[in-house]
Each structure stands twice: as C-alpha cells, then as structure tokens.
PDB file of N, CA, C and O in Angstrom:
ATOM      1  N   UNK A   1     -87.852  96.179-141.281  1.00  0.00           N
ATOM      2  CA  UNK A   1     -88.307  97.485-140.863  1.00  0.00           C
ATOM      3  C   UNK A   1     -88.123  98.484-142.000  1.00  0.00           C
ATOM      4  O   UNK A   1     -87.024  98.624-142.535  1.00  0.00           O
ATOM      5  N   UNK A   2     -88.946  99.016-142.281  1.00  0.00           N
ATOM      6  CA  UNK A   2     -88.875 100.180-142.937  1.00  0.00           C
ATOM      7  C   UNK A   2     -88.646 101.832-142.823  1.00  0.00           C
ATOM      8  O   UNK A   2     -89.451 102.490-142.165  1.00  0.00           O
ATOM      9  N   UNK A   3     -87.754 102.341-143.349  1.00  0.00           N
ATOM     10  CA  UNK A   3     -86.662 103.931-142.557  1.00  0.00           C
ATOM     11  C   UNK A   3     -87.582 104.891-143.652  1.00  0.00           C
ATOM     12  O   UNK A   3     -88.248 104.428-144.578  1.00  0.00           O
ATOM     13  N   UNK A   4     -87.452 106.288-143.320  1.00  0.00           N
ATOM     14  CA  UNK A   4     -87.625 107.394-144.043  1.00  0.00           C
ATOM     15  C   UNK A   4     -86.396 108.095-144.232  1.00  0.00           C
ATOM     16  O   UNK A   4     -86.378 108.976-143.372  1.00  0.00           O
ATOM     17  N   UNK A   5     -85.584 108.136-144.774  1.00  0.00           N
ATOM     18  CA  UNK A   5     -83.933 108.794-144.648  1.00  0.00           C
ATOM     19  C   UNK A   5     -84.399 110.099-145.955  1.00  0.00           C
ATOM     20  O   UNK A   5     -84.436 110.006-147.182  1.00  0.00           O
ATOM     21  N   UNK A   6     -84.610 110.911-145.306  1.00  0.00           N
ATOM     22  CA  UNK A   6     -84.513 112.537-146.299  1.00  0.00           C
ATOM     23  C   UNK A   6     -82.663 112.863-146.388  1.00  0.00           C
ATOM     24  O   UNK A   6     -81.971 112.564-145.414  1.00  0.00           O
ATOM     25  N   UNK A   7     -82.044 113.473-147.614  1.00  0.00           N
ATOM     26  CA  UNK A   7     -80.858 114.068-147.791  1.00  0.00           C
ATOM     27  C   UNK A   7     -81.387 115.694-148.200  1.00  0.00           C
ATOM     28  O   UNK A   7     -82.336 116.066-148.890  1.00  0.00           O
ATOM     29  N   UNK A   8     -80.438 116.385-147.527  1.00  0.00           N
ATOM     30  CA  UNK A   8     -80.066 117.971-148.623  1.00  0.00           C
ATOM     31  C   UNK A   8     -78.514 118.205-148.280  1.00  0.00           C
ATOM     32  O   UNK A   8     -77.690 117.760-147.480  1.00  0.00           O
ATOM     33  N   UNK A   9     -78.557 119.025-149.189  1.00  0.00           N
ATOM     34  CA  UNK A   9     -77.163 119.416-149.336  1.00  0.00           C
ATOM     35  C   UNK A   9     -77.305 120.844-149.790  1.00  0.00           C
ATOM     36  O   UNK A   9     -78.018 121.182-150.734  1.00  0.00           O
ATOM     37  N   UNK A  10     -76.530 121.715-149.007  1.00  0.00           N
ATOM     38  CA  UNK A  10     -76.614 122.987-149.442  1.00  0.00           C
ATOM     39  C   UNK A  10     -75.003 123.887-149.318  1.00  0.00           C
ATOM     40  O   UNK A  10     -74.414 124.644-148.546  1.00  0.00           O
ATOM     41  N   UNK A  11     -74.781 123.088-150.867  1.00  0.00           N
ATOM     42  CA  UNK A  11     -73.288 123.660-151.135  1.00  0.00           C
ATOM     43  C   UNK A  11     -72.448 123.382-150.300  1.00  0.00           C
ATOM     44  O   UNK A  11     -71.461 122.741-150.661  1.00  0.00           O
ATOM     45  N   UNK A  12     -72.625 123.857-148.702  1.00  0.00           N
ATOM     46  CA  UNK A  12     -71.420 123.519-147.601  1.00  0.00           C
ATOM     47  C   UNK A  12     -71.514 121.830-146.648  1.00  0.00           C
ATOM     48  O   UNK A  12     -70.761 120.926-146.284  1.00  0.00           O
ATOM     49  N   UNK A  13     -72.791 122.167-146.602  1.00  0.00           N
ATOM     50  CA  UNK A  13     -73.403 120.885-145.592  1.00  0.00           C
ATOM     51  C   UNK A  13     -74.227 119.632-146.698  1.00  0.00           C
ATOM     52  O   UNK A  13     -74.675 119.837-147.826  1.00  0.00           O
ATOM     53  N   UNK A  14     -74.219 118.521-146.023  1.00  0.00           N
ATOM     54  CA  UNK A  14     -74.803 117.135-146.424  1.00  0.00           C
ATOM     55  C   UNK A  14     -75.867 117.060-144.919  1.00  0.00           C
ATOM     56  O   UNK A  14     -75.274 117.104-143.842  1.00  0.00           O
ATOM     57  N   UNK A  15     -77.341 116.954-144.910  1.00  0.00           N
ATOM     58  CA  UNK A  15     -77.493 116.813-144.136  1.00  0.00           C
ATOM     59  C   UNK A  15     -78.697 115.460-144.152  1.00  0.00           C
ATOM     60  O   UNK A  15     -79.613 115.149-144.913  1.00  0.00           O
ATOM     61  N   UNK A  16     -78.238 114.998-143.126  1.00  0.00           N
ATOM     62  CA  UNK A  16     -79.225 113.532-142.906  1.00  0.00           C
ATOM     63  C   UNK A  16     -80.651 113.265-142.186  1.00  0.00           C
ATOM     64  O   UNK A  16     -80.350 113.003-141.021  1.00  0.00           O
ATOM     65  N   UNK A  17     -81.827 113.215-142.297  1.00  0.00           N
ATOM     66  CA  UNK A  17     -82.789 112.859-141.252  1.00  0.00           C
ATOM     67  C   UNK A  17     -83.177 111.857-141.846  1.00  0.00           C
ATOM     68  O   UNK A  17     -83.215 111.619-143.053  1.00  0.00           O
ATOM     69  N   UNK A  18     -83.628 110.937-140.509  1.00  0.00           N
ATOM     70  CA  UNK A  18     -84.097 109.540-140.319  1.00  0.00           C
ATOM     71  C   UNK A  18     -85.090 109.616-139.658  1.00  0.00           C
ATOM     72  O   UNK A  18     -85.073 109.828-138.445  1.00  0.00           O
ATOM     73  N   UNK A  19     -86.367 109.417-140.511  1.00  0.00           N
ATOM     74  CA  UNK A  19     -87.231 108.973-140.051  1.00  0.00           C
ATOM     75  C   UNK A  19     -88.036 110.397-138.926  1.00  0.00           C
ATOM     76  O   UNK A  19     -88.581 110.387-137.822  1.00  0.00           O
ATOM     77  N   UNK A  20     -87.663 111.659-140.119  1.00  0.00           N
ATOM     78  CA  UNK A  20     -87.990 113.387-139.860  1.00  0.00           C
ATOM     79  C   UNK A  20     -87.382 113.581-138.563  1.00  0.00           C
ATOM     80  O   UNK A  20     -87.939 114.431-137.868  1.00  0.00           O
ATOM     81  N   UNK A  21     -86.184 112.891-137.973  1.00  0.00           N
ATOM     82  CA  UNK A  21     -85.405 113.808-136.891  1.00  0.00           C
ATOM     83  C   UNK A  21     -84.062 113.612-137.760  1.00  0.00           C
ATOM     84  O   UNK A  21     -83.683 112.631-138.399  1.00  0.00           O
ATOM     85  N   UNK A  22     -83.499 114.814-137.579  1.00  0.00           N
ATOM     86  CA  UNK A  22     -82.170 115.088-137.800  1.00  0.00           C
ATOM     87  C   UNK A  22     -81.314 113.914-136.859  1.00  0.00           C
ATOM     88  O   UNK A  22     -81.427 113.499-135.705  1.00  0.00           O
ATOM     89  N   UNK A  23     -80.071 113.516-138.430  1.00  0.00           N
ATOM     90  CA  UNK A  23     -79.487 112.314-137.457  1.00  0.00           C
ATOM     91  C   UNK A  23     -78.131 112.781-137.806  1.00  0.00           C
ATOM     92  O   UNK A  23     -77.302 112.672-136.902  1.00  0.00           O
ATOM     93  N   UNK A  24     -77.625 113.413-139.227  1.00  0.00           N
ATOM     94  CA  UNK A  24     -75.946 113.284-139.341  1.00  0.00           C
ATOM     95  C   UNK A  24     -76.012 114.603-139.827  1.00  0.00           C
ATOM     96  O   UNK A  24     -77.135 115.028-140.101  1.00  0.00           O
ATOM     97  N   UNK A  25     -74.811 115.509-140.028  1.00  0.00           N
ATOM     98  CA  UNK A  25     -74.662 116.758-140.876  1.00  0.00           C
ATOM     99  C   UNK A  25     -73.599 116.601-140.931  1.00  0.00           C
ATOM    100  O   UNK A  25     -72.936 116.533-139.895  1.00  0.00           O
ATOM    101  N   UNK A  26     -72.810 116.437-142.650  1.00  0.00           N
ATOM    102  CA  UNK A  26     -71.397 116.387-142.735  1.00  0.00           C
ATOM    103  C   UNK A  26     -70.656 117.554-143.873  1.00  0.00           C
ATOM    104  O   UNK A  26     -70.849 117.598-145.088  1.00  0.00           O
ATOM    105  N   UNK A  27     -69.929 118.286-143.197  1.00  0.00           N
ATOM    106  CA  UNK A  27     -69.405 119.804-143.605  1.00  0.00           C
ATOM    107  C   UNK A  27     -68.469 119.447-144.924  1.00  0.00           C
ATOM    108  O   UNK A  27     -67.468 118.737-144.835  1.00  0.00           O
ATOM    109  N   UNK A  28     -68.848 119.928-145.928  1.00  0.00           N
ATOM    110  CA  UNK A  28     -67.672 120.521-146.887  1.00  0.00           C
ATOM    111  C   UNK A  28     -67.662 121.083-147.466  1.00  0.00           C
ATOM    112  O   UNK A  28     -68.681 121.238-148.139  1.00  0.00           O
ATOM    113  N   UNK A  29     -66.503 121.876-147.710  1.00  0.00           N
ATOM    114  CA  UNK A  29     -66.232 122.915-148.546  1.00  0.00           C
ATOM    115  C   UNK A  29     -66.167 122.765-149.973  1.00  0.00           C
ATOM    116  O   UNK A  29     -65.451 121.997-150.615  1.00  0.00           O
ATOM    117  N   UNK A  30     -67.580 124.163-150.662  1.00  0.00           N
ATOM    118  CA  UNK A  30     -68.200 123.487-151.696  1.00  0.00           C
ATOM    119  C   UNK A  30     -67.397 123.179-152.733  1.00  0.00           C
ATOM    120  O   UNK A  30     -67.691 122.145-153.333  1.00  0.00           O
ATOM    121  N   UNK A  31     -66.142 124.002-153.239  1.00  0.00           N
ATOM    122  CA  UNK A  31     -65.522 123.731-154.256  1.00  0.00           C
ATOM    123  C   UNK A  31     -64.416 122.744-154.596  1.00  0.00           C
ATOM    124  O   UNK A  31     -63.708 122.588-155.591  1.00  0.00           O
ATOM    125  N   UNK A  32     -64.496 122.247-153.643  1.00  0.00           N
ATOM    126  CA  UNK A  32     -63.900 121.032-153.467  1.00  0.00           C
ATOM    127  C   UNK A  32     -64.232 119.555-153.648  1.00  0.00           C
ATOM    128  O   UNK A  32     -63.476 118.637-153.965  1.00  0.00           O
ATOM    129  N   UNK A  33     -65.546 119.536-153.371  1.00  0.00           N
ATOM    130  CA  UNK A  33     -66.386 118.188-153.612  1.00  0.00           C
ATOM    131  C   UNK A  33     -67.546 118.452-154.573  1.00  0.00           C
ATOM    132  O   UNK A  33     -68.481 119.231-154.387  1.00  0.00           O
ATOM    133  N   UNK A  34     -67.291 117.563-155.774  1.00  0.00           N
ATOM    134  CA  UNK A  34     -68.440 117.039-156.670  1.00  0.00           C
ATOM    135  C   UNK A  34     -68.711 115.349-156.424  1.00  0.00           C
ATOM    136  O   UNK A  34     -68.115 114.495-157.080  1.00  0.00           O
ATOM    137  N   UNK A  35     -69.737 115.030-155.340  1.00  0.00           N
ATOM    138  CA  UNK A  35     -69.891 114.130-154.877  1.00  0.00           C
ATOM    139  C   UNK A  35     -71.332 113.288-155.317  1.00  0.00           C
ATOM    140  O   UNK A  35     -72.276 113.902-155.814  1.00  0.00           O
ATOM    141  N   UNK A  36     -71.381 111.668-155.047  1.00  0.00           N
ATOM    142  CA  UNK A  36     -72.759 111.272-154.876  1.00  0.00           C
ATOM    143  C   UNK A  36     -73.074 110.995-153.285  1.00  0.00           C
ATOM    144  O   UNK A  36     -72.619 110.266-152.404  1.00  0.00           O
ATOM    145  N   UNK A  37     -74.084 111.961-153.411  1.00  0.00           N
ATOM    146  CA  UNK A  37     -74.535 112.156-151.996  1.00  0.00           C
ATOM    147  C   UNK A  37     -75.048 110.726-151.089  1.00  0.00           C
ATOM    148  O   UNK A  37     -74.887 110.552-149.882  1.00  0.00           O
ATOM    149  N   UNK A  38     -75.713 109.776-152.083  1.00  0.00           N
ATOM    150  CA  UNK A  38     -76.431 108.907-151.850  1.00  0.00           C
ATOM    151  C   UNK A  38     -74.746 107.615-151.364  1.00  0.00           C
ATOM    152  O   UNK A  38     -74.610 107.001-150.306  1.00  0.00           O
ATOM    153  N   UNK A  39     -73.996 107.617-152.300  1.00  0.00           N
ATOM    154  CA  UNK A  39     -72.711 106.958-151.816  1.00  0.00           C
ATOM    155  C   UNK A  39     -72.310 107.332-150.698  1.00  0.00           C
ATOM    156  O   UNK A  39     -72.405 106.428-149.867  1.00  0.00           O
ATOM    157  N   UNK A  40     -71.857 108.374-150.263  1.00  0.00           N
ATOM    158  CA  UNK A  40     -71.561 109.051-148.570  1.00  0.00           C
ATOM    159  C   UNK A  40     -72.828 108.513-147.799  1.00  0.00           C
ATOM    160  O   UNK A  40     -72.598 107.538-147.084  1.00  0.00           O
ATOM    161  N   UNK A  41     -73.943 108.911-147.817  1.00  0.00           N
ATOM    162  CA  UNK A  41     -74.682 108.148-147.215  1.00  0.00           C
ATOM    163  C   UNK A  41     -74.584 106.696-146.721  1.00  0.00           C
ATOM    164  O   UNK A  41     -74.388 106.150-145.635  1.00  0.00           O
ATOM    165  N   UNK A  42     -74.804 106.308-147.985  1.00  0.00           N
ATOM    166  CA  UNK A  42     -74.471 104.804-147.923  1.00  0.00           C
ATOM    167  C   UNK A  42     -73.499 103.973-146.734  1.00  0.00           C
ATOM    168  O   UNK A  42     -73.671 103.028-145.966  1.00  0.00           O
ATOM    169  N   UNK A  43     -72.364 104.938-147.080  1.00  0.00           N
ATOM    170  CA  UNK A  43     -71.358 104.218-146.637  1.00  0.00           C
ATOM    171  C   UNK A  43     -71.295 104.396-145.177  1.00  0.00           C
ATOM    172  O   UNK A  43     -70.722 103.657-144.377  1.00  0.00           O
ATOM    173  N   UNK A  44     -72.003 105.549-144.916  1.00  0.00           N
ATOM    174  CA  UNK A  44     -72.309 105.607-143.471  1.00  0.00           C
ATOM    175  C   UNK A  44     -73.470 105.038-142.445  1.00  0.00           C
ATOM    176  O   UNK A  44     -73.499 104.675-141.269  1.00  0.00           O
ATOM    177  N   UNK A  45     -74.372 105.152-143.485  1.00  0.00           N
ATOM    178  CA  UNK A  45     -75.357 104.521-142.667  1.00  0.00           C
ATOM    179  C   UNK A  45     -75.665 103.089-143.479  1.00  0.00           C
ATOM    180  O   UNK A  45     -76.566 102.967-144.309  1.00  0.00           O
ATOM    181  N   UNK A  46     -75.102 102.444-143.232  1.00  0.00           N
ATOM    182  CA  UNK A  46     -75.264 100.885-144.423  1.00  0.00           C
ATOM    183  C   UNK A  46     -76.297 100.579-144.636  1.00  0.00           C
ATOM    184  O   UNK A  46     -77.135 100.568-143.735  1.00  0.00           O
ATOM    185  N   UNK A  47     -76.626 100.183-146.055  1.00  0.00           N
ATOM    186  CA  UNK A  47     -78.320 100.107-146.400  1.00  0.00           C
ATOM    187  C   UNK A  47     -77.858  98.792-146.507  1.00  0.00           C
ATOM    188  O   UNK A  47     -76.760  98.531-146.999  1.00  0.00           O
ATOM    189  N   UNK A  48     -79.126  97.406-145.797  1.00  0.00           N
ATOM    190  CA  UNK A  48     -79.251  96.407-145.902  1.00  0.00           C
ATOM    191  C   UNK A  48     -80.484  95.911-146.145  1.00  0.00           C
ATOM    192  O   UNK A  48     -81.358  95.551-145.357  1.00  0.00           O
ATOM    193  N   UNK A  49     -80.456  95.931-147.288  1.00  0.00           N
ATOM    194  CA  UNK A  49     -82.107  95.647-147.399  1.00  0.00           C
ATOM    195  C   UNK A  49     -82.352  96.382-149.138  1.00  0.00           C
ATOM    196  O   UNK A  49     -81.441  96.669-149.915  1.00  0.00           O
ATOM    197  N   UNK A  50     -83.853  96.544-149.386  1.00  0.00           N
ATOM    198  CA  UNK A  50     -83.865  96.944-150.767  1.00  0.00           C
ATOM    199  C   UNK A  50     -84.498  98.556-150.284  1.00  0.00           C
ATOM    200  O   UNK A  50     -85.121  98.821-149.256  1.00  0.00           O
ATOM    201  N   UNK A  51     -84.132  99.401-151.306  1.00  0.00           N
ATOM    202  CA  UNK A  51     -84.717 100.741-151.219  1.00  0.00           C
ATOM    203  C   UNK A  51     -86.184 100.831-152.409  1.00  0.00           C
ATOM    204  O   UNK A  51     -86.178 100.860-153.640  1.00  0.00           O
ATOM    205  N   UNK A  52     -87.313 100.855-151.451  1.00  0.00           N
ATOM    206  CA  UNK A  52     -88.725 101.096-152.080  1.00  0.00           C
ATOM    207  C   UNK A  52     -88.885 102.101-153.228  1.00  0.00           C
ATOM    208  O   UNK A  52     -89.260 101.997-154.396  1.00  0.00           O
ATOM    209  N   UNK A  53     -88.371 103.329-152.292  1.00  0.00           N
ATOM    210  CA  UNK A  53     -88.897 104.425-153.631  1.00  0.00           C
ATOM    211  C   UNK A  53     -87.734 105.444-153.823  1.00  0.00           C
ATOM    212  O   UNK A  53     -87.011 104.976-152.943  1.00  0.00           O
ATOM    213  N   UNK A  54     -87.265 106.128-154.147  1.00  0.00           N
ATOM    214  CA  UNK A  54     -86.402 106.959-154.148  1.00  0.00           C
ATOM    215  C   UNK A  54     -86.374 108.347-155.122  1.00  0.00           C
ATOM    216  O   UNK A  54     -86.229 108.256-156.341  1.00  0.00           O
ATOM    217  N   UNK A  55     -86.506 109.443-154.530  1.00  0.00           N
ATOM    218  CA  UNK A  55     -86.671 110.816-154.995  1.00  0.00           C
ATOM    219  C   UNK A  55     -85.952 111.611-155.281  1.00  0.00           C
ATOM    220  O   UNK A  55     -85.266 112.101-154.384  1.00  0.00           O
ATOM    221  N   UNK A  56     -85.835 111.970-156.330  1.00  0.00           N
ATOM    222  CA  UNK A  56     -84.404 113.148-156.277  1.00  0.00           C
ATOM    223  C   UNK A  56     -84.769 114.420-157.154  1.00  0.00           C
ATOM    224  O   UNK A  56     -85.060 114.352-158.348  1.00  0.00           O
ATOM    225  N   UNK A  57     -84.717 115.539-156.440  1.00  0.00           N
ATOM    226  CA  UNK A  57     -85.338 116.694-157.009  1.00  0.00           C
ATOM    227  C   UNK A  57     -83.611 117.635-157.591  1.00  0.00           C
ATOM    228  O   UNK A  57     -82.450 117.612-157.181  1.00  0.00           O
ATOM    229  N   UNK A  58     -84.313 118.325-158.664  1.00  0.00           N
ATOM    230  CA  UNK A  58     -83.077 119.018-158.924  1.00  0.00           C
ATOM    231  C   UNK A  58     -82.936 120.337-158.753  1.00  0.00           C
ATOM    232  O   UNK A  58     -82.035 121.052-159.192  1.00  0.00           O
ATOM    233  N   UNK A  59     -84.158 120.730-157.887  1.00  0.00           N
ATOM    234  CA  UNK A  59     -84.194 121.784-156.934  1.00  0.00           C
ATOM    235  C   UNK A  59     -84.129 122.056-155.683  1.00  0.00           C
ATOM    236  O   UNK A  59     -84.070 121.008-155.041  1.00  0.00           O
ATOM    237  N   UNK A  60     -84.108 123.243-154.839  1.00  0.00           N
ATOM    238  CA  UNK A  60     -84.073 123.040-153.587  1.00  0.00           C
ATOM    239  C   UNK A  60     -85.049 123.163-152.750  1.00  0.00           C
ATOM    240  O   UNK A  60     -85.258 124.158-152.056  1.00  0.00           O
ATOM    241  N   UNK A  61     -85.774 122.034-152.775  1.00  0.00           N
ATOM    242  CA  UNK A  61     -86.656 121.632-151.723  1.00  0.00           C
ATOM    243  C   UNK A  61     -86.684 121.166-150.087  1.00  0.00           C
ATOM    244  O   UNK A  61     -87.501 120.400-149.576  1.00  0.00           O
ATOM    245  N   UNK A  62     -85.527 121.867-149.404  1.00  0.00           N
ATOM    246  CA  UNK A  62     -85.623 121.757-148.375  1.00  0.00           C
ATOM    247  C   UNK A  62     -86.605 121.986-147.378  1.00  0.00           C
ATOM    248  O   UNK A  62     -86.889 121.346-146.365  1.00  0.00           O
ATOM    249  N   UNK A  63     -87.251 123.449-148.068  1.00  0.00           N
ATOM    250  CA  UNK A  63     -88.385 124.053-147.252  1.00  0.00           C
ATOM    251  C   UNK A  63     -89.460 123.261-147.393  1.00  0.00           C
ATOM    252  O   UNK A  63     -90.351 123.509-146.580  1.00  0.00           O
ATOM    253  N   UNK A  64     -89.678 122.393-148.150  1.00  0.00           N
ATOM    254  CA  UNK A  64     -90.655 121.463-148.387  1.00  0.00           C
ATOM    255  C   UNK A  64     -90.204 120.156-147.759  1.00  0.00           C
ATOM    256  O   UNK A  64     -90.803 119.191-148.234  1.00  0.00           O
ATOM    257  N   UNK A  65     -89.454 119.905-146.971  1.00  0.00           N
ATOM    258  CA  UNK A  65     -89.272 118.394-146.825  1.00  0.00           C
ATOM    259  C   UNK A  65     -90.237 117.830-145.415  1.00  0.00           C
ATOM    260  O   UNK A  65     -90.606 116.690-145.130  1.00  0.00           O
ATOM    261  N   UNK A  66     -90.374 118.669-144.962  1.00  0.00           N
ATOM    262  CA  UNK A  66     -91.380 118.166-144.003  1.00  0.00           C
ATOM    263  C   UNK A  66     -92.665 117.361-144.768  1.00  0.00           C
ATOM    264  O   UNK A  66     -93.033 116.209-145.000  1.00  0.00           O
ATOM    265  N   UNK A  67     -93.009 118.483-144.953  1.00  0.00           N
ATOM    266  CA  UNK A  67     -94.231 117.890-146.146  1.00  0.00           C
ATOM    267  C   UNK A  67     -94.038 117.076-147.023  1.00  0.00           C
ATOM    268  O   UNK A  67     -95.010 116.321-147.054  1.00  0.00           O
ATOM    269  N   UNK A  68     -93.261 116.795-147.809  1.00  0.00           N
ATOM    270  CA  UNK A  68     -92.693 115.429-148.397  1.00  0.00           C
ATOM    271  C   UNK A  68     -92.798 114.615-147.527  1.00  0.00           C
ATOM    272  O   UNK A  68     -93.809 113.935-147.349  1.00  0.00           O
ATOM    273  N   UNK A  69     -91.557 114.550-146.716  1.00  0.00           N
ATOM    274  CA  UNK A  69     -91.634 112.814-145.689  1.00  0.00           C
ATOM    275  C   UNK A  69     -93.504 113.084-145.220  1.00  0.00           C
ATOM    276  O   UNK A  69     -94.270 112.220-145.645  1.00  0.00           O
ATOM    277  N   UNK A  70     -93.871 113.780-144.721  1.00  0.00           N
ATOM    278  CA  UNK A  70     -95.228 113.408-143.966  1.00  0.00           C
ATOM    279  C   UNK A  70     -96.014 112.703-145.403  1.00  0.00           C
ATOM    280  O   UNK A  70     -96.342 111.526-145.552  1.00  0.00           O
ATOM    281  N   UNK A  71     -96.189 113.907-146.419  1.00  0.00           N
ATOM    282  CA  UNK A  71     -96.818 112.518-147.754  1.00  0.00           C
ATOM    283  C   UNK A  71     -96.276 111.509-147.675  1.00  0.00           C
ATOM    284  O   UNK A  71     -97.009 110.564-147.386  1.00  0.00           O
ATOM    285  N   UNK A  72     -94.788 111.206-147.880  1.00  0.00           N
ATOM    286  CA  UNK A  72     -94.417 109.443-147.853  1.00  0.00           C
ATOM    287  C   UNK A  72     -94.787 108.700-146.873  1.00  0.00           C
ATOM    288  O   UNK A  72     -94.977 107.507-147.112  1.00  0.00           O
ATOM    289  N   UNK A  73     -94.944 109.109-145.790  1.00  0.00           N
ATOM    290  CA  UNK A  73     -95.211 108.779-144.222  1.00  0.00           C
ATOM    291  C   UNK A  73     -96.796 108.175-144.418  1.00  0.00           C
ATOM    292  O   UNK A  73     -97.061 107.013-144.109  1.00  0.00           O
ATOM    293  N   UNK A  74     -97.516 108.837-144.808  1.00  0.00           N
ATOM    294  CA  UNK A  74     -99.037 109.011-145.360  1.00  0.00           C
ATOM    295  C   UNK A  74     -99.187 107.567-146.056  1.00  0.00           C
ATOM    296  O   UNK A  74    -100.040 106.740-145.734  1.00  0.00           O
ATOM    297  N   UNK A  75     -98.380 107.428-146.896  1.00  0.00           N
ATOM    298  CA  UNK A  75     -98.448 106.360-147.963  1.00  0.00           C
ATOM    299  C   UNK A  75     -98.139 105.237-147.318  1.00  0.00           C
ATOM    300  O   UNK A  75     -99.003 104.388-147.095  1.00  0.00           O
ATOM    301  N   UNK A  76     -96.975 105.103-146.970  1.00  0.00           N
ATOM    302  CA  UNK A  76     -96.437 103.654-146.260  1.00  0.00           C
ATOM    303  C   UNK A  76     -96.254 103.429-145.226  1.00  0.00           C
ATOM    304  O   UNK A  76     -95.567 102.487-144.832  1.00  0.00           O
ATOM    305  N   UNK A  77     -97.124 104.664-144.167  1.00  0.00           N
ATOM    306  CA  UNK A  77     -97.032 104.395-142.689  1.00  0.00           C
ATOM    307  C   UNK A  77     -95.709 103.875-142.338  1.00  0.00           C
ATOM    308  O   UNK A  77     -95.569 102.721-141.933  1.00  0.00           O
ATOM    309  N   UNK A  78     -94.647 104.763-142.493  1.00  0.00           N
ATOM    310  CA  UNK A  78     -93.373 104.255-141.841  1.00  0.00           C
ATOM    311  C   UNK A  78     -92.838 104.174-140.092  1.00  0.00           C
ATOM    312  O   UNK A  78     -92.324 103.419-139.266  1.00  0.00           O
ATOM    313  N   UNK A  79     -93.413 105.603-140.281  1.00  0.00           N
ATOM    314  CA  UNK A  79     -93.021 105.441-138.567  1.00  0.00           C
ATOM    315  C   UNK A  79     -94.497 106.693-137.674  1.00  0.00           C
ATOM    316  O   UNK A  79     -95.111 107.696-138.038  1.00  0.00           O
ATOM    317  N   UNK A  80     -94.476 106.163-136.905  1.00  0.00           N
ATOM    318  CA  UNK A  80     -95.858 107.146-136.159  1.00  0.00           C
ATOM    319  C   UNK A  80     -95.735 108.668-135.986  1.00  0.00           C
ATOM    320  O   UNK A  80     -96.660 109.309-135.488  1.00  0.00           O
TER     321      UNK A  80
END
C-alpha cells in the first residue's frame, strides 16, 4: 500500500498528516530541540517498506500543503 505522510514543524509543534488528514502533533519547546524530524517520525510511525519520493523544502510551505499532497495525489493516485 502506498501512504501520503506530509510533516511541518513550526518552531513549537511537529505536525503529522497521513494521507491529508491530520494524524499526530508533537509539542516542543523550540530552543531546546535541534531535531531530524523525519527520525521522530520514523520512530513513531514505522516505515516498512521503501519511501518513493521525498520532499523537503527549506521554507515554510505549510499554506501550500494541501496543494502539494493533491499534486502528489494527482501523480500516484494514492488515496481517493
């Protein structure tokens, strides 16, 4: 099966959607953690399997993520 898993992070929050519904939001306080987001992930939601494509912007494109997953969605028909 194939997932759509979007990340942002905005300084305080890590937040997770699967497959464009919100699934995890994990709080921290920003000056405290210089983290890889994709490792926390990981470790929470266990990836078994291979990852197709993977995006990483070094801006904040949250306001755009709808529209992102729906283009990826577009491409590889992940989920309806």
């Amino acid at each position: 099966d194939q997932a759509l898993t979007s990340i942002t992070y905005d300084s305080s929050d890590v937040i997770v959607y699967y497959n464009s519904s919100l699934d995890l939001t994990l709080s921290f306080a920003s000056k405290l953690y210089s983290f890889n987001i994709l490792g926390i992930v990981a470790s929470i939601q266990f990836i078994n399997g291979k990852i197709q494509e993977l995006i990483i912007y070094n801006s904040d494109q949250s306001a755009n993520r709808t529209g992102i997953e729906a283009n990826i969605n577009a491409h590889y028909n992940i989920y309806p």
